[in-house]
C-alpha positions in Angstrom: 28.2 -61.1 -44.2 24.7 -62.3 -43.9 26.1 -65.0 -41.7 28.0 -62.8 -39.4 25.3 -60.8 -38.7 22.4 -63.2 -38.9 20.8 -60.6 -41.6 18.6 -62.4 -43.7 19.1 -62.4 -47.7 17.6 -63.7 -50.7 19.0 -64.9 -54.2 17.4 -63.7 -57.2 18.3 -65.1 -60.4 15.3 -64.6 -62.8 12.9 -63.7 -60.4 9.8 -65.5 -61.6 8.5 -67.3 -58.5 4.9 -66.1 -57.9 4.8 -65.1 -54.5 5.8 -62.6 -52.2 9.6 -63.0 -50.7 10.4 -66.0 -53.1 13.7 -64.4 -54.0 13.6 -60.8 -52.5 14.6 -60.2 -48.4 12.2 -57.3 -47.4 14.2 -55.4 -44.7 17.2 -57.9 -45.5 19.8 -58.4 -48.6 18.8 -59.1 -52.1 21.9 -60.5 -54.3 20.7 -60.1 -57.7 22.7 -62.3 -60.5 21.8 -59.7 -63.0 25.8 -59.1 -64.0 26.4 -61.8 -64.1 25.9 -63.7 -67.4 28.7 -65.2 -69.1 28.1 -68.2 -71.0 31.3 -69.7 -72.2 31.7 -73.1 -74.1 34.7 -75.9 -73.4 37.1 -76.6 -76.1 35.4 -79.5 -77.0 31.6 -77.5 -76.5 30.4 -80.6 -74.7 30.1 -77.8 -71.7 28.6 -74.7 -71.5 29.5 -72.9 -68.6 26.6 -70.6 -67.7 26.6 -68.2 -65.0 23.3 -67.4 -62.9 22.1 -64.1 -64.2 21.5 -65.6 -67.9 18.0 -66.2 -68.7 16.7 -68.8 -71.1 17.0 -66.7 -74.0 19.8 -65.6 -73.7 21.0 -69.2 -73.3 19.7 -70.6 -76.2 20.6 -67.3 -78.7 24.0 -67.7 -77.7 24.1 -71.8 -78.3 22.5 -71.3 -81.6 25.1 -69.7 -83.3 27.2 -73.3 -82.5 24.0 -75.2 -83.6 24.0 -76.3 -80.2 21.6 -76.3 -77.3 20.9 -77.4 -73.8 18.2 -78.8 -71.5 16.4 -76.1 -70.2 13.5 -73.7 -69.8 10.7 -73.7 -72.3 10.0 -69.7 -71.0 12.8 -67.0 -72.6 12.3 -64.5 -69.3 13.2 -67.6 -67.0 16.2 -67.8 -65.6 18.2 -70.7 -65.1 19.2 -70.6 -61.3 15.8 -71.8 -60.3 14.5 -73.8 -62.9 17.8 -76.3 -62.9 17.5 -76.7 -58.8 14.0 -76.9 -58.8 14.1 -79.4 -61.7 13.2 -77.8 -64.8 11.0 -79.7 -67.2 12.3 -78.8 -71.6 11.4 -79.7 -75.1 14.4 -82.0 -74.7 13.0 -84.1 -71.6 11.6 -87.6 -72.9 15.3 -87.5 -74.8 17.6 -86.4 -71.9 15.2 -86.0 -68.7 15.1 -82.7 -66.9 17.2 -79.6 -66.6 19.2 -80.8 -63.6 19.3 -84.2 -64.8 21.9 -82.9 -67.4 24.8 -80.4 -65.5 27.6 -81.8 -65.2 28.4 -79.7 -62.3 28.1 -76.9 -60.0 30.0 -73.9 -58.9 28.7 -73.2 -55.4 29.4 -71.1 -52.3 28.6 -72.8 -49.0 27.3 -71.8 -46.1 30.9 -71.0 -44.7 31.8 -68.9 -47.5 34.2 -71.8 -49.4 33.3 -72.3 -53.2 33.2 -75.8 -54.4 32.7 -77.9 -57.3 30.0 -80.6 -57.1 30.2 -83.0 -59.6 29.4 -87.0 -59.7 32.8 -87.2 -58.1 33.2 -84.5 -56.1 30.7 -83.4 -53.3 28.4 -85.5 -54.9 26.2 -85.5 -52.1 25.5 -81.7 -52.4 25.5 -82.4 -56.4 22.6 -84.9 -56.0 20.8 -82.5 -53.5 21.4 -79.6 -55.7 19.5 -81.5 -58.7 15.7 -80.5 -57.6 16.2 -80.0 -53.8 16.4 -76.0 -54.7 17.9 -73.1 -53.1 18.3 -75.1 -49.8 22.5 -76.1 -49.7 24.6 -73.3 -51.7 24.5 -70.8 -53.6 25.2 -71.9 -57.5 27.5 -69.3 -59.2 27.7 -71.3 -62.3 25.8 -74.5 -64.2 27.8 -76.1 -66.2 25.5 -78.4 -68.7 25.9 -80.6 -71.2 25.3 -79.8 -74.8 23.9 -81.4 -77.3 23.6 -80.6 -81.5 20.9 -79.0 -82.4 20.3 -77.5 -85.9 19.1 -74.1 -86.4 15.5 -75.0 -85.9 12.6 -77.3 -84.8 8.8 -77.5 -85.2 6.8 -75.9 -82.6 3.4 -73.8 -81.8 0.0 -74.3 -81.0 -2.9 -75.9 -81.9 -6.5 -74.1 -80.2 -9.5 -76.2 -79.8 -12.8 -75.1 -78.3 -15.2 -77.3 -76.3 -16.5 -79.3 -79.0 -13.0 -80.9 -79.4 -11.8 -81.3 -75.8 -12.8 -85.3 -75.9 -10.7 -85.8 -78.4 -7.6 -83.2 -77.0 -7.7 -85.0 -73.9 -7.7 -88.8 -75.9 -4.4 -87.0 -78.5 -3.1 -86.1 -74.4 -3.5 -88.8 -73.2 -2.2 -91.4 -75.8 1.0 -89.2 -75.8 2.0 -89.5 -72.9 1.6 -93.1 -72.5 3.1 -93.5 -75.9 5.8 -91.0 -75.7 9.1 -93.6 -76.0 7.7 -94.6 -79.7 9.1 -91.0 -80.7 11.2 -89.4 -77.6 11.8 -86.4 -79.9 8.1 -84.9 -79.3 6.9 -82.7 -76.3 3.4 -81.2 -75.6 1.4 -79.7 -72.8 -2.5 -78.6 -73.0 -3.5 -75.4 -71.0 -7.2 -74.9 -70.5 -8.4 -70.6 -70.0 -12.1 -69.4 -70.1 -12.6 -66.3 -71.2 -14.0 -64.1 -68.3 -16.0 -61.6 -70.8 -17.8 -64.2 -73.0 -17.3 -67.5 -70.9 -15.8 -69.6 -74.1 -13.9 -72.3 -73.2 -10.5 -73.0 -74.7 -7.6 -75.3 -74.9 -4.4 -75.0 -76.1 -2.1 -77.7 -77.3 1.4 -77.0 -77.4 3.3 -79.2 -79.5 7.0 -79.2 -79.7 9.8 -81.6 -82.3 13.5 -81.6 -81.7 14.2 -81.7 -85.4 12.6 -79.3 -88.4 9.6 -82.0 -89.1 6.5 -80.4 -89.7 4.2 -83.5 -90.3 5.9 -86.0 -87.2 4.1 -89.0 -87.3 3.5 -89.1 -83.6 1.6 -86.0 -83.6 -1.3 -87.3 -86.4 -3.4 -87.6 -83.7 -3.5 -83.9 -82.9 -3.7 -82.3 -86.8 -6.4 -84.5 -86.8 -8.2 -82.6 -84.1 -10.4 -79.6 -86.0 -8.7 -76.4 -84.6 -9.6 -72.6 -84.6 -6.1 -71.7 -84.9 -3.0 -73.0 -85.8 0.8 -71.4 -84.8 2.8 -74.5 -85.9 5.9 -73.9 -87.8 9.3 -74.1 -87.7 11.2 -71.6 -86.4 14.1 -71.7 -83.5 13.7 -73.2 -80.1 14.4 -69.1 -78.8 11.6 -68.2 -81.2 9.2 -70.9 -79.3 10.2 -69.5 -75.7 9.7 -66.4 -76.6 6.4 -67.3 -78.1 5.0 -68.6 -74.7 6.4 -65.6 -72.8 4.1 -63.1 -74.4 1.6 -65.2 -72.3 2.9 -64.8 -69.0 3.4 -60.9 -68.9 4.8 -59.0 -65.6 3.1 -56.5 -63.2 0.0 -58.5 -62.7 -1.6 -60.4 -59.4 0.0 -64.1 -60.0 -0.7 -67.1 -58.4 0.6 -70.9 -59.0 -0.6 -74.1 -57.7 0.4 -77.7 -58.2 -0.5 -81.2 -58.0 -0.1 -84.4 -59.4 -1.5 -88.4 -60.3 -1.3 -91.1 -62.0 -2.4 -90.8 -65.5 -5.4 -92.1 -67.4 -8.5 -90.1 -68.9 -10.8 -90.0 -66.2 -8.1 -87.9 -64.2 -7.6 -85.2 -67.6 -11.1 -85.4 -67.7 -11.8 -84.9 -64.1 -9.1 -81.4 -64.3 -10.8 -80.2 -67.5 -14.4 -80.6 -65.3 -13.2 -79.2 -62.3 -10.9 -76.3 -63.3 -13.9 -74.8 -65.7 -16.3 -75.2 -62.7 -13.5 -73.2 -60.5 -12.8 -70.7 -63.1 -16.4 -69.9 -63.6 -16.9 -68.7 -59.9 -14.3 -66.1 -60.1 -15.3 -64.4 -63.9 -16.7 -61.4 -62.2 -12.8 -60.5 -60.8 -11.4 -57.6 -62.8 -8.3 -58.8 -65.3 -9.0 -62.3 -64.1 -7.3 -64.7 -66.8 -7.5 -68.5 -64.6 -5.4 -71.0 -66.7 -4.7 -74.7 -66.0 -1.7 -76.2 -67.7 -2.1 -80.3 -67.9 1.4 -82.7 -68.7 2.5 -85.9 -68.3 6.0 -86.5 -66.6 7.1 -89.5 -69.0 8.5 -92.8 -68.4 10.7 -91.9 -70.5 11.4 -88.9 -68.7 11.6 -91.1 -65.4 14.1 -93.2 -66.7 16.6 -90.4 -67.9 16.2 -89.1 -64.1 18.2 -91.8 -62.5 21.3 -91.3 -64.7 24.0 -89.8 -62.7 22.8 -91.0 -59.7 19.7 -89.8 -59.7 17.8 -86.6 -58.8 16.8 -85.3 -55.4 13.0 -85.2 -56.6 12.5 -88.6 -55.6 10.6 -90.3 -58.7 11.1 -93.7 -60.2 10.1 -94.9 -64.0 7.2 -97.3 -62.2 5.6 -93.9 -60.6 4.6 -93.2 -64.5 3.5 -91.5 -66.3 2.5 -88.6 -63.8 0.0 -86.7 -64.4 0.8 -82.8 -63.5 -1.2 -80.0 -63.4 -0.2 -76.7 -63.1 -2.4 -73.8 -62.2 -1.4 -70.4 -62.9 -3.8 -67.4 -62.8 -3.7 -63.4 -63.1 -5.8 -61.0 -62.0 -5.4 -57.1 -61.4 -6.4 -55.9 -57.5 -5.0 -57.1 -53.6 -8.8 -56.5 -53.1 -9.4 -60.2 -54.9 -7.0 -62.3 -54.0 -8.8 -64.6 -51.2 -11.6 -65.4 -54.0 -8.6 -66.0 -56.5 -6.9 -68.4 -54.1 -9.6 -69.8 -53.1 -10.6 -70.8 -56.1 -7.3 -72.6 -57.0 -7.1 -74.2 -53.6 -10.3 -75.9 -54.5 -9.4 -77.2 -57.9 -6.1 -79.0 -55.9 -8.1 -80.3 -53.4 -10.8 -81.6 -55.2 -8.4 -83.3 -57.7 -6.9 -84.7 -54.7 -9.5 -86.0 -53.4 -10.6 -87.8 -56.6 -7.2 -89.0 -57.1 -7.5 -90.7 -53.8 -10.8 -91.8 -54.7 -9.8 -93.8 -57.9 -6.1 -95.0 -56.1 -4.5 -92.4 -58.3 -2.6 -91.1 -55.8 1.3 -89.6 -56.5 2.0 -87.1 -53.6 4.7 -85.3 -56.1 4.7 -81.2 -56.7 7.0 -79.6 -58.4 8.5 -77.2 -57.1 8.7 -74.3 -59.6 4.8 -74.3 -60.1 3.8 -74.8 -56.1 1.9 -72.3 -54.4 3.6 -70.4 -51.3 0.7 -72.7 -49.6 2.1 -76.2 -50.5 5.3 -78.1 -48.8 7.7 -79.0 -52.0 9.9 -80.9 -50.2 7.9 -82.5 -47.9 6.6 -84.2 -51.4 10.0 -86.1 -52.5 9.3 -89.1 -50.7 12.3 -91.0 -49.7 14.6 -88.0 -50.5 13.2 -86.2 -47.7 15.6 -87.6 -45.1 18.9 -87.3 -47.5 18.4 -84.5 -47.9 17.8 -82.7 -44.8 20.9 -85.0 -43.9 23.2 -83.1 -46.8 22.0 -79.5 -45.4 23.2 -80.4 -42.3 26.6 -81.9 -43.7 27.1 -78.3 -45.3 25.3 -76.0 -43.5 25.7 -77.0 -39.9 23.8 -73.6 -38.4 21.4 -73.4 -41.6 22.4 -70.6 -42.8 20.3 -71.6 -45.9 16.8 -72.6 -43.2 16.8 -69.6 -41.5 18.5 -66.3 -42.9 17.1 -67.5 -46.7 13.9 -68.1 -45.7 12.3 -67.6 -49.4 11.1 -70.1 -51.8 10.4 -73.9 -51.0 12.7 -75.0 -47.3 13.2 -78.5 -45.8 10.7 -78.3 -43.2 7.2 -76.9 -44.6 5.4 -74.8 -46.8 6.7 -71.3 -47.0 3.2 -70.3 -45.7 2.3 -72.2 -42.9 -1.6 -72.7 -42.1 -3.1 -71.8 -45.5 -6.3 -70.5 -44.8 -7.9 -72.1 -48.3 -8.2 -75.5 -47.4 
């Protein structure tokens, strides 16, 4: 319809991009996947057939009960439509890679209306695309992933340092990622938050094992690390999503940023500097809570990305490990949000600039933490021209450019001319 009548129309599956028109159409349609959320297993529950509506926990609750799970969102409220095209970093990833490293294929409408299955032998052109190149070629009505056993629970939580332990946080980080093929089985990321009231600084390790081990070797480093609080347990991997969801509520002001480098101290280092610098400047703004979430996209990660063909976000094992930061901050009133993006803008360009300064430079972003501000696409590298060349295949009159204009497009940021530079 929205093609016959050139009305615009957005695609909502969970919802949780953090900017205005990212998957609503004001004055135009919003389909929302809400209904749909069947999740049905092949006979030999290698599969899971998962339709669009189904959020992570959801998901996971249901695989449980087959002591199975899937690569997928680390977030329970997330849903699965956007994370899997936009990539969609797991627990799972230095075993398996990323989200849309591991469907098998895709149910998706066309621009012309015809649904088709893209596979690694069928449309696999619009299957490579679909893996990280985001809402830009179809409309997926059902990701089919591959399972993978998975008892009923792992070890998880978080570890909470304050300033007198960053140094070593950021070595137990650091040596992590580099090391993280001696045991595949662990994840982690570190946020840093200042407390607006009192100013204390404070990072958070979160540490994640695929099997119930509560003492895993490869984490020594970190229980070594004096903490003010400790969460880790075992418990199941919906209990862990849920656990991080508490800290992204709803119905705040909500900003993202993103940028990456190569990896070594002096760049984790330079983020823990800089972000505390940034945060500081913006205390005064009522509700403000200004987080910056550091992790390290694996070799090993790298290496399970070019299985299938490869992925669309145009990465190679000898880019790594990345360094990626994600910025994500809340705050209460319109009346602050050009101090609050300011601020974030800065932190992205002056890591930028240092990254440059030290030949650090890795151009990625990922897409499901960029700012409305930043040009996703624009940021795969070689992929750029493929695939531009597969919208074209399947969406002659871009359908998909121009009457979806929300969330990350071929050509630019969604936000042209940000005015924090």
């Amino acid at each position: 319809m929205s093609r016959l009548t050139q009305c615009p129309f957005a695609v909502r599956s969970g919802g949780h991009a953090a900017f205005t028109g990212a998957s609503s159409a004001d004055g135009g349609i919003t389909i929302t996947f809400e209904r749909m959320r069947d999740i049905t297993l092949s006979p030999d529950k290698k599969i899971a057939a998962i339709q669009p509506g189904n959020l992570w926990y959801d998901i996971y609750t249901n695989l449980q009960q087959h002591n199975l799970a899937v690569v997928g969102g680390r977030v329970s409220a997330i849903g699965i439509g956007g994370l899997t095209t936009g990539g969609g970093i797991s627990y799972f990833a230095n075993q398996y890679g990323w989200a849309c490293d591991n469907v098998a294929s895709f149910e998706v409408v066309t621009a012309s209306g015809i649904i088709v299955t893209a596979s690694p032998t069928s449309f696999s052109d619009l299957y490579w695309a679909l893996r990280g190149g985001g809402n830009n070629f179809g409309i997926v009505t059902k990701f089919n992933l591959e399972t993978f056993a998975h008892g009923p629970q792992m070890f998880g939580g978080q570890r909470r340092f304050f300033n007198t332990s960053f140094s070593a946080a950021i070595d137990a980080f650091v040596n992590l990622g580099v090391n993280a093929a001696v045991d595949p089985k662990a994840a982690q990321f570190i946020a840093i938050t200042l407390n607006a009231a009192s100013g204390t600084k404070v990072a958070i390790a979160e540490l994640e094992y695929a099997d119930p081990v509560l003492d895993a070797p490869i984490f020594g480093e970190y229980r070594a690390i004096p903490a003010f609080s400790d969460t880790t347990q075992l418990n199941t991997l919906a209990y862990f999503t849920q656990q991080l969801n508490n800290s992204n509520p709803k119905g705040y002001r909500e900003t993202f940023w993103t940028a990456s480098s190569k990896l070594d101290r002096q760049m984790v280092q330079f983020v823990f500097d800089v972000s505390f610098e940034e945060f500081a400047k913006i205390r005064d703004v009522q509700g403000i809570v200004p987080a910056n979430t550091l992790q390290v996209i694996t070799v090993p990660q790298l290496e399970q990305m070019q299985k299938k063909g490869g992925n669309a976000l145009g990465l190679s094992p000898a880019d790594g490990p990345i360094f990626l930061i994600n910025l994500s901050t809340r705050w209460d009133l319109v009346a602050d949000d050009a101090r609050v993006m300011q601020a974030n803008a800065n932190v992205i360009r002056r890591f930028q600039e240092e990254a440059k300064r030290r030949n650090m430079v890795n151009d990625y972003l990922y897409m499901n933490y960029a700012s409305q501000y930043q040009d996703v696409i624009g940021s795969y590298g070689g992929s750029v021209g493929r695939l531009k060349s597969v919208a074209q295949k399947y969406d002659p009159t871009a359908v998909y450019q121009r009457l979806q204009p929300g969330y990350f497009k071929l050509n630019g940021a969604p936000v042209e001319n940000s005015p924090y530079v």
